[in-house]
FIFIVO-257930 format. One record per atom (N, C-alpha, C): x, y, z. Coordinates in pm, whole numbers, padded with zeros to 5 digits, always signed. Atoms other than C-alpha are relative to their C-alpha. Layout:
<gutors>
XYZ
...
</gutors>
This chain:
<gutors>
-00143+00011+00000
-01030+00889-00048
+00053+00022-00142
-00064-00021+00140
-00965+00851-00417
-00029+00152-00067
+00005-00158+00002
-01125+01215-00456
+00097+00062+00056
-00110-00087-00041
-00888+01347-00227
+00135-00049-00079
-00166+00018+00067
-00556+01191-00359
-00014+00065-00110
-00062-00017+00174
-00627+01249-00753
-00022+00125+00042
+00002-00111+00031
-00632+01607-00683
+00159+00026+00010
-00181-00019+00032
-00204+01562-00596
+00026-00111-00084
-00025+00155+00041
-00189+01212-00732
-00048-00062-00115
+00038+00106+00105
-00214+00971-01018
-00092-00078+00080
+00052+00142-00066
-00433+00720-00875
-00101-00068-00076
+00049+00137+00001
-00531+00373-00938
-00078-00090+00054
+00084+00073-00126
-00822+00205-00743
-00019-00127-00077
+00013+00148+00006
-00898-00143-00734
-00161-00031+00143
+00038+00055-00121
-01185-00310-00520
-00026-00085+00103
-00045+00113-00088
-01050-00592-00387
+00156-00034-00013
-00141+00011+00059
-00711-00759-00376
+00019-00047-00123
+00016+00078+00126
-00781-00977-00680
+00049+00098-00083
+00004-00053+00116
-00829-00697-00885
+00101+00086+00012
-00127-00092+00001
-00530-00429-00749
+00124-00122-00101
-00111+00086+00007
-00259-00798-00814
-00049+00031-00154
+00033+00016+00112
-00472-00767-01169
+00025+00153-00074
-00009-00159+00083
-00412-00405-01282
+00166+00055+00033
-00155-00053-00071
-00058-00388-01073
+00087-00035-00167
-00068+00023+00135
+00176-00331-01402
+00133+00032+00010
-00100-00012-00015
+00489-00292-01208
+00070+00153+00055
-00092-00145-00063
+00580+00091-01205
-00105+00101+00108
+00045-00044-00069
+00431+00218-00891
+00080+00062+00135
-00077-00013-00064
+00516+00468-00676
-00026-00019+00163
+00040+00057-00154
+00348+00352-00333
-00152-00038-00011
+00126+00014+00020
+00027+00190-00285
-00074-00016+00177
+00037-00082-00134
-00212+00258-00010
-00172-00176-00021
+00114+00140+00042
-00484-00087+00038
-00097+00032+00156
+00015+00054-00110
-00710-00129+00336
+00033-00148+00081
-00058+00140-00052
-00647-00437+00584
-00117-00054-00026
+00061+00046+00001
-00950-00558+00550
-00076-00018-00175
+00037+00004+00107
-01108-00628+00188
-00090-00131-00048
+00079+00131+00023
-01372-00871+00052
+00049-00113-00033
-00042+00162+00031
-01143-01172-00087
+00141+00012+00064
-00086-00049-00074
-00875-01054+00154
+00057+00067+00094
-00082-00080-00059
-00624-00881+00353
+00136+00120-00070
-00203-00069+00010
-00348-00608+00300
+00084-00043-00045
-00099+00075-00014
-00128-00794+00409
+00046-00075-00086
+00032+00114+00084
-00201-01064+00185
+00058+00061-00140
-00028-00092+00135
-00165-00818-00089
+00102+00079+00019
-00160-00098-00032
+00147-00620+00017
+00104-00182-00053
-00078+00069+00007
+00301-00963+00043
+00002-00091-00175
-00007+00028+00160
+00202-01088-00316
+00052+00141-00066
-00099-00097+00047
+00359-00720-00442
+00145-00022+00014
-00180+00022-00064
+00675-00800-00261
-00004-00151-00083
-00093+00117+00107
+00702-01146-00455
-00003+00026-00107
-00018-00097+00105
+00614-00944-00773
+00155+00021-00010
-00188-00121-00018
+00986-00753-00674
-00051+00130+00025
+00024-00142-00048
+00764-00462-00569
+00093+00049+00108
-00072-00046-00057
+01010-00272-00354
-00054+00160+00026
+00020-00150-00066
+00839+00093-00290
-00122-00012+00097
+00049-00036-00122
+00645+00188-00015
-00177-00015-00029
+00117+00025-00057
+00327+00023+00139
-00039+00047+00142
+00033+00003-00157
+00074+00137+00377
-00138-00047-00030
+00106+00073-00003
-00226-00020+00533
-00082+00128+00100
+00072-00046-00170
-00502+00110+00687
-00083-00037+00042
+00055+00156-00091
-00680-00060+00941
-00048+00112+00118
+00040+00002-00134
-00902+00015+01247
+00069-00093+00105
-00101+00082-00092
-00710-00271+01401
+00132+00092+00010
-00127-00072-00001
-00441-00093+01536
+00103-00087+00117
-00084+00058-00084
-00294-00370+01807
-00050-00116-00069
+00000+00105+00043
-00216-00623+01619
+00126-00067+00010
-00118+00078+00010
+00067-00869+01605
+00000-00054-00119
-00082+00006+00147
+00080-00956+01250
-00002+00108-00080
-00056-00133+00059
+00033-00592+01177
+00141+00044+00052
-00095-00025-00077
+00332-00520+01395
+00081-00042-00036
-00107+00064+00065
+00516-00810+01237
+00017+00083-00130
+00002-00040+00148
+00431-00696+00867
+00134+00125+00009
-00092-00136-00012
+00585-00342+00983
+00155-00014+00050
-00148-00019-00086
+00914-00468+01151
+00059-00063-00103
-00047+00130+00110
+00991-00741+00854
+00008+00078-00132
-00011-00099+00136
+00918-00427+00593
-00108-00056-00125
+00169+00048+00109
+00607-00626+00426
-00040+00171-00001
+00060-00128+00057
+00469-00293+00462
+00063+00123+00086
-00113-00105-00082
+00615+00022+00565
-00114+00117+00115
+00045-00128-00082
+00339+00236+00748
-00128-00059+00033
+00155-00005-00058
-00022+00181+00951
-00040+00106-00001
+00057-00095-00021
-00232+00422+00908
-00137-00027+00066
+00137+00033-00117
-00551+00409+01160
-00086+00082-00043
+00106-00077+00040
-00862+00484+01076
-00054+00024+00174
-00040-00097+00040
-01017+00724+01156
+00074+00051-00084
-00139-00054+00009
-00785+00876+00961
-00114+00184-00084
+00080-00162+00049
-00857+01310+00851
+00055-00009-00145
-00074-00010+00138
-00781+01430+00499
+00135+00046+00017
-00095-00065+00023
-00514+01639+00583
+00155-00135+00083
-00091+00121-00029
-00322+01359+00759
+00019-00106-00106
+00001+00114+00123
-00395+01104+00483
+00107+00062-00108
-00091-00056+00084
-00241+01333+00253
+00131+00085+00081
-00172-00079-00098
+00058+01457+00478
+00065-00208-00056
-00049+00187-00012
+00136+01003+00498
+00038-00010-00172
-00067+00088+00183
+00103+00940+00113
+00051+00106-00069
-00101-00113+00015
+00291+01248+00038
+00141-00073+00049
-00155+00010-00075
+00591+01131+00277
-00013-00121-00092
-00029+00095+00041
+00569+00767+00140
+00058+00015-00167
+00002-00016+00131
+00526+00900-00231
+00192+00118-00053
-00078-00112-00003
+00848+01172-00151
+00139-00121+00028
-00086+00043-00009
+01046+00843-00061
+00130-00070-00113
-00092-00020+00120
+01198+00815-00415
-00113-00031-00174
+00019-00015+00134
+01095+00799-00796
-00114-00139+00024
+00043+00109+00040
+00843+00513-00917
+00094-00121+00003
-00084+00135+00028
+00968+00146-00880
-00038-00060-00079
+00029+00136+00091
+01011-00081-01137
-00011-00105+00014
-00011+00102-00144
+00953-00400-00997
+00079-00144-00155
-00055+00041+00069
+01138-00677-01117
-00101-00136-00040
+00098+00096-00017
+00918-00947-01214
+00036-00143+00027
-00069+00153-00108
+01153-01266-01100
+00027+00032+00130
-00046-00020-00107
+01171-01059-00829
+00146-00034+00071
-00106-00003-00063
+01502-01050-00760
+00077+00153+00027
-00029-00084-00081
+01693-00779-00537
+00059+00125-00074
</gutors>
């Protein structure tokens, strides 16, 4: 995955949540996590971005694809997109293309406020 992106993309890997919340430095323009992760979830980590004041575009991706707190996450705007594994290259990069096309880098505010 990180082969394919940095050939359009800046990218930033991390391999757990610990360490993405530890390298996150605010100006990002979408970040892409799995749901599942060794001292975590996604979720878990979308939602510590969002108290950051992260405000640009999260997606998860997950073999779970019927879920109900994935379902919540997505209707509440914790995260903005599921992507299902499986997933191909050319789809992966069609998704973080659209997410990355949804405006400039965010600055996030770090009292998090609106």
């Amino acid at each position: 995955m990180q082969r394919l992106l940095q050939k359009s993309f800046d990218v930033v890997t991390a391999d757990c949540a610990n360490s993405a919340l530890s390298l996150y430095q605010g100006r990002v323009t979408a970040v892409l996590t799995d749901f599942s992760m060794p001292d975590g979830d996604g979720l878990h980590l979308a939602r510590q971005l969002r108290a950051r004041g992260y405000k640009g575009a999260i997606a998860v991706l997950s073999a779970v694809v019927e879920s109900d707190e994935l379902r919540n996450a997505l209707s509440t705007g914790e995260v903005d997109e599921l992507i299902s594994k499986p997933w191909s290259s050319a789809m992966l990069l069609q998704r973080v293309t659209a997410l990355c096309d949804k405006g400039p880098p965010v600055v996030a505010d770090p009292a998090g406020a609106a």
